[in-house]
PyMOL CGO cylinders between C-alpha atoms (Angstrom):
from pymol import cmd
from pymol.cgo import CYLINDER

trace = [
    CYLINDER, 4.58, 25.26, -10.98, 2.44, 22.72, -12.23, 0.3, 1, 1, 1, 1, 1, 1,
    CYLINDER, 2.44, 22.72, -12.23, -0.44, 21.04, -9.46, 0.3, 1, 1, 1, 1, 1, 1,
    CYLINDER, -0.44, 21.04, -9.46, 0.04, 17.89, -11.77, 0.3, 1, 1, 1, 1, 1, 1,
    CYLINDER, 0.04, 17.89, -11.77, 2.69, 14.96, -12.06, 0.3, 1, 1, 1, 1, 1, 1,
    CYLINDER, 2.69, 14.96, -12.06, 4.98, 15.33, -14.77, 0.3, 1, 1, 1, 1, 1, 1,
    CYLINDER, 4.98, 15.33, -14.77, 7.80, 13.25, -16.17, 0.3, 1, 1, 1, 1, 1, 1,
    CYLINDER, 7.80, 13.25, -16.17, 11.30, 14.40, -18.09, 0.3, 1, 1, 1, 1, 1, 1,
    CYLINDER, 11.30, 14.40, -18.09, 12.57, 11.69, -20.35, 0.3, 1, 1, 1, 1, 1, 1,
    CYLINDER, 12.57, 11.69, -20.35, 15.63, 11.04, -21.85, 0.3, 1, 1, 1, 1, 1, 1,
    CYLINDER, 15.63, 11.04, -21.85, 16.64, 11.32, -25.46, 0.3, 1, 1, 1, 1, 1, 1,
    CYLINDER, 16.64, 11.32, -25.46, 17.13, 7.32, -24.96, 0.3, 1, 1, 1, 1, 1, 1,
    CYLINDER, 17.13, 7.32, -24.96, 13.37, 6.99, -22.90, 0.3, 1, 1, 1, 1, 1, 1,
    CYLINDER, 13.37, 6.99, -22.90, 11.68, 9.29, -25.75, 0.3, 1, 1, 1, 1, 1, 1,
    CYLINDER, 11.68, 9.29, -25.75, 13.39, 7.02, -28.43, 0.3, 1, 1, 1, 1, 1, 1,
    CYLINDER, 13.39, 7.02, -28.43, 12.51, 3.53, -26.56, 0.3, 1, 1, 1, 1, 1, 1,
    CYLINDER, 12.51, 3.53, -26.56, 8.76, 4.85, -26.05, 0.3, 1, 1, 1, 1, 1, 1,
    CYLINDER, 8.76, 4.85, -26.05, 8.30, 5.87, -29.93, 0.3, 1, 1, 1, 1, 1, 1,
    CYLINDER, 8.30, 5.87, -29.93, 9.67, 3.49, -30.66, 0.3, 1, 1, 1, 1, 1, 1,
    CYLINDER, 9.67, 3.49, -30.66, 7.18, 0.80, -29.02, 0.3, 1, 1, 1, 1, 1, 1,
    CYLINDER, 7.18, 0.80, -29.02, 4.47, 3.62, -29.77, 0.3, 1, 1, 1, 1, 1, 1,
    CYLINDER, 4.47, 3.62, -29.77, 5.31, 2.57, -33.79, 0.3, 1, 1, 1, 1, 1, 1,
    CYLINDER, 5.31, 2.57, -33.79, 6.83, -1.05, -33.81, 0.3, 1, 1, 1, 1, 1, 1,
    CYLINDER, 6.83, -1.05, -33.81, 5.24, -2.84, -30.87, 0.3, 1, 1, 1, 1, 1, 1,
    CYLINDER, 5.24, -2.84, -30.87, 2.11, -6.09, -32.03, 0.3, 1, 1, 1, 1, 1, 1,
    CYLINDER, 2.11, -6.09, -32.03, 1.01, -5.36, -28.66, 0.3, 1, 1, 1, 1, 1, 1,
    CYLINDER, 1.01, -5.36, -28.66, -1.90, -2.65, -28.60, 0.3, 1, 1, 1, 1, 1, 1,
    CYLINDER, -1.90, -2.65, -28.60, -1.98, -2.08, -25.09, 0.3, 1, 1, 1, 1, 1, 1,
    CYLINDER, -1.98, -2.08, -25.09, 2.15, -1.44, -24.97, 0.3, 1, 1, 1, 1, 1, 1,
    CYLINDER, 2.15, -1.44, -24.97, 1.17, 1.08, -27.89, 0.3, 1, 1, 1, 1, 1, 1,
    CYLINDER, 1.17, 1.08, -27.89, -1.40, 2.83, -25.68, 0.3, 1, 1, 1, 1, 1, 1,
    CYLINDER, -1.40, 2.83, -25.68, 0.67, 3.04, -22.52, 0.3, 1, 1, 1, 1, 1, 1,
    CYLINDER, 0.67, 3.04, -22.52, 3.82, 4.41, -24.59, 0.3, 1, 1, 1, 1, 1, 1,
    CYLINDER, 3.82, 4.41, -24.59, 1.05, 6.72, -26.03, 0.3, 1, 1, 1, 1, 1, 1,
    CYLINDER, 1.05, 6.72, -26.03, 0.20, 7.56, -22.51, 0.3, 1, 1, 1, 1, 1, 1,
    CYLINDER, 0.20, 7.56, -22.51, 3.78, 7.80, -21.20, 0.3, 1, 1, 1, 1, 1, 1,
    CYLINDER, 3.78, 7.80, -21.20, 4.87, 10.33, -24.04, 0.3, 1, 1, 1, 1, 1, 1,
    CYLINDER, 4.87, 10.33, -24.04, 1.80, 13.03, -23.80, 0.3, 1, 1, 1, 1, 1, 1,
    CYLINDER, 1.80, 13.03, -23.80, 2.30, 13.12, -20.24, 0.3, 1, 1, 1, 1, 1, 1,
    CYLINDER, 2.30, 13.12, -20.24, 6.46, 13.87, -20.94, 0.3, 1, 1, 1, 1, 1, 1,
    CYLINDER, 6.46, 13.87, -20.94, 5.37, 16.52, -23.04, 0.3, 1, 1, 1, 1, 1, 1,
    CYLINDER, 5.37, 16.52, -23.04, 3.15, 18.72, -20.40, 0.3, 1, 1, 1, 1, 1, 1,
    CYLINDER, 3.15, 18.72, -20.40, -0.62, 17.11, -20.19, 0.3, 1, 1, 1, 1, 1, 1,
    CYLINDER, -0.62, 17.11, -20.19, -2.05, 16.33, -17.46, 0.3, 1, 1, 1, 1, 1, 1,
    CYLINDER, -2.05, 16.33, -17.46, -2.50, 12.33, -16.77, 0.3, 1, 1, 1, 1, 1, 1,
    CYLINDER, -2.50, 12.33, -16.77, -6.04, 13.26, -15.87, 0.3, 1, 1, 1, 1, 1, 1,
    CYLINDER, -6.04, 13.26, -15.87, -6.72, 14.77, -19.28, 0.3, 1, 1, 1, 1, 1, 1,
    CYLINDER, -6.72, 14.77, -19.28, -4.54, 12.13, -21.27, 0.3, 1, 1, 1, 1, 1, 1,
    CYLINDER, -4.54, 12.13, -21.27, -6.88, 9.63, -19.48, 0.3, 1, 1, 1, 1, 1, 1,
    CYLINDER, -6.88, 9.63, -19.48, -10.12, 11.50, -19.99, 0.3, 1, 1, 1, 1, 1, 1,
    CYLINDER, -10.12, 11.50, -19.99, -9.84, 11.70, -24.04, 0.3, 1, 1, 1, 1, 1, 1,
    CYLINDER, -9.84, 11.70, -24.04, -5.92, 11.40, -25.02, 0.3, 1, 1, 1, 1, 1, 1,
    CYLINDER, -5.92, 11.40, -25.02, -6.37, 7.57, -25.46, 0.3, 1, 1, 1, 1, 1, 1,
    CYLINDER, -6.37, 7.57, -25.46, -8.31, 5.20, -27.58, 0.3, 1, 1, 1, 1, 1, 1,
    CYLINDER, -8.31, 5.20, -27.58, -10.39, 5.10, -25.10, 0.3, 1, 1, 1, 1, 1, 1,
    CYLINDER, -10.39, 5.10, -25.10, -11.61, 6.78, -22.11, 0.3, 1, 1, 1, 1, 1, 1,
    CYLINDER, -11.61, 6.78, -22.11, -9.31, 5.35, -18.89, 0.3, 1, 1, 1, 1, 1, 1,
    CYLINDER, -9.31, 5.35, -18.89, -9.72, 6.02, -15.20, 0.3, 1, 1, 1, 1, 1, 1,
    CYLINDER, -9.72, 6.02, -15.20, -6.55, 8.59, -14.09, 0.3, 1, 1, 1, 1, 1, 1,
    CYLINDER, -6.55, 8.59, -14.09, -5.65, 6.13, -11.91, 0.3, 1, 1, 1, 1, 1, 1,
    CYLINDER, -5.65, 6.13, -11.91, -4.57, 3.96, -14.25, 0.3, 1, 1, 1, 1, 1, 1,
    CYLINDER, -4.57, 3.96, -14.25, -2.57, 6.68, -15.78, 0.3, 1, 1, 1, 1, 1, 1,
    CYLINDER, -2.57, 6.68, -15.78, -1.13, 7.01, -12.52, 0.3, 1, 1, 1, 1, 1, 1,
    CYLINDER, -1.13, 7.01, -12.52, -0.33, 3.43, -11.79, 0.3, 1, 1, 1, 1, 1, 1,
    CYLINDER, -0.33, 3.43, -11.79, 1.35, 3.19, -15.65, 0.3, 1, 1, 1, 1, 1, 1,
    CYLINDER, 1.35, 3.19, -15.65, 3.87, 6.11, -14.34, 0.3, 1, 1, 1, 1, 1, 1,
    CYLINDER, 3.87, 6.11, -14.34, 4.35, 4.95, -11.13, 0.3, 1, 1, 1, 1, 1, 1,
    CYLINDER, 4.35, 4.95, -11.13, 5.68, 1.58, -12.86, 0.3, 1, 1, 1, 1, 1, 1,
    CYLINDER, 5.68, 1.58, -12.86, 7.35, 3.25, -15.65, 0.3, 1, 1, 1, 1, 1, 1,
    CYLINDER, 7.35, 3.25, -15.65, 9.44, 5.08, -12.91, 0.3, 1, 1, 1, 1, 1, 1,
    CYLINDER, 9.44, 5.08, -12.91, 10.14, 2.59, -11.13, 0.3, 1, 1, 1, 1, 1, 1,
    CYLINDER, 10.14, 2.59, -11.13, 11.23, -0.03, -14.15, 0.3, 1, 1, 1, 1, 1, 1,
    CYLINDER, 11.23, -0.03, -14.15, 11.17, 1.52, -17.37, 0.3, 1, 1, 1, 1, 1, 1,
    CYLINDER, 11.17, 1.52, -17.37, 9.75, 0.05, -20.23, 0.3, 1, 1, 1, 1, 1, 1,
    CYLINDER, 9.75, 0.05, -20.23, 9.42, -3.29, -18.78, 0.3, 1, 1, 1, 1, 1, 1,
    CYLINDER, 9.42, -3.29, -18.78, 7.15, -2.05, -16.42, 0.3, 1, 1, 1, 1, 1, 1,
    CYLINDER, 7.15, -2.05, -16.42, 4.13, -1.47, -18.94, 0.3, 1, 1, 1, 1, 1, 1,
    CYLINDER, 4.13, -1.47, -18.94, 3.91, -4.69, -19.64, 0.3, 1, 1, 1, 1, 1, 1,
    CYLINDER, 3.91, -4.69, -19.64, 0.86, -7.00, -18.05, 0.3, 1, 1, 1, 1, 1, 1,
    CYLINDER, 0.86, -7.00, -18.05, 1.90, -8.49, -14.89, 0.3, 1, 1, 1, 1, 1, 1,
    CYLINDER, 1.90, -8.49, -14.89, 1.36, -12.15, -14.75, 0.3, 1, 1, 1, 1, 1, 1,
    CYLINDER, 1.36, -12.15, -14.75, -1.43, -13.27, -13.22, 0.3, 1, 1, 1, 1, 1, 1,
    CYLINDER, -1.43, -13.27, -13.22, -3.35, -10.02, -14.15, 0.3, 1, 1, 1, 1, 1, 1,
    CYLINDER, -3.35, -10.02, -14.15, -6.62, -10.27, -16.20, 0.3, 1, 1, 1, 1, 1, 1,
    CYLINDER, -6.62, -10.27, -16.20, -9.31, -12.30, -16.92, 0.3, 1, 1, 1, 1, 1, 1,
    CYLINDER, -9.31, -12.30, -16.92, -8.89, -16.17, -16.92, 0.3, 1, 1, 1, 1, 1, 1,
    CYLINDER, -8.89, -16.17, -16.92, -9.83, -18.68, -19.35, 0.3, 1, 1, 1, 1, 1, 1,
    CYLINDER, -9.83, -18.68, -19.35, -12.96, -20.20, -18.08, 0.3, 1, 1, 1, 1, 1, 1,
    CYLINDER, -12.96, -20.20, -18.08, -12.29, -23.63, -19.97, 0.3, 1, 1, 1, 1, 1, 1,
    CYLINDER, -12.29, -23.63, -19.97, -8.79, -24.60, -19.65, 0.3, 1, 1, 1, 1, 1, 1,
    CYLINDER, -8.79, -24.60, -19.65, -7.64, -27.94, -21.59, 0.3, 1, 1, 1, 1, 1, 1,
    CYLINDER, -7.64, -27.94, -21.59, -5.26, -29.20, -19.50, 0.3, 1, 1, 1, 1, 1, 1,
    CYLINDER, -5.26, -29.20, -19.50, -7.59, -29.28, -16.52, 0.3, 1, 1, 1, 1, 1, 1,
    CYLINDER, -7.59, -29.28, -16.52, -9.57, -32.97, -16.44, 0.3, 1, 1, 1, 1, 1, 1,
    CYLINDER, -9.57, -32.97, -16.44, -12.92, -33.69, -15.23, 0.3, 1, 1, 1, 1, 1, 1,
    CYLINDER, -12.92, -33.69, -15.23, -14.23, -36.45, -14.25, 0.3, 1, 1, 1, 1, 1, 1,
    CYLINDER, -14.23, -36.45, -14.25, -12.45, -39.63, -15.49, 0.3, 1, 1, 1, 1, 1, 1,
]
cmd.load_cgo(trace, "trace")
């Protein structure tokens, strides 16, 4: 028995994550489908998040990407509002008068 987390996807989960693996503008959706799919098919999320990626990723991350994926599917890959770096000029916001 495996020491690591792993995931068994539906014919309909494997389909949706291609799917936005090979269709989606958003990089980052691309990468976590990417993510999603190698760790259906037997790697560990440590090693997927070590050199699976684009880029090297903290398994943590890996981690938190499952944990959301459990818990709500596709939709939960997506950024979070609120998450991320914000603008540091923002037009709408007046100084001064």
């Amino acid at each position: 028995m495996p020491k690591y987390r792993t995931l068994s996807l539906s014919d309909a989960q494997r389909a949706e994550l291609v799917a936005t693996l090979t269709r989606s503008k958003k990089a980052y959706l691309r990468e976590r489908a990417a993510a999603i799919l190698k760790i259906a098919d037997g790697t560990p999320a440590a090693q997927v998040a070590q050199g699976g990626l684009l880029q090297v990723r903290d398994p943590d991350t890996l981690y938190s990407w499952l944990n959301r994926y459990l818990a709500e599917g596709l939709p939960g890959l997506h950024i979070r509002p609120g998450r991320g770096r914000k603008p540091a000029f923002s037009p709408s916001v007046h100084h001064g008068g």
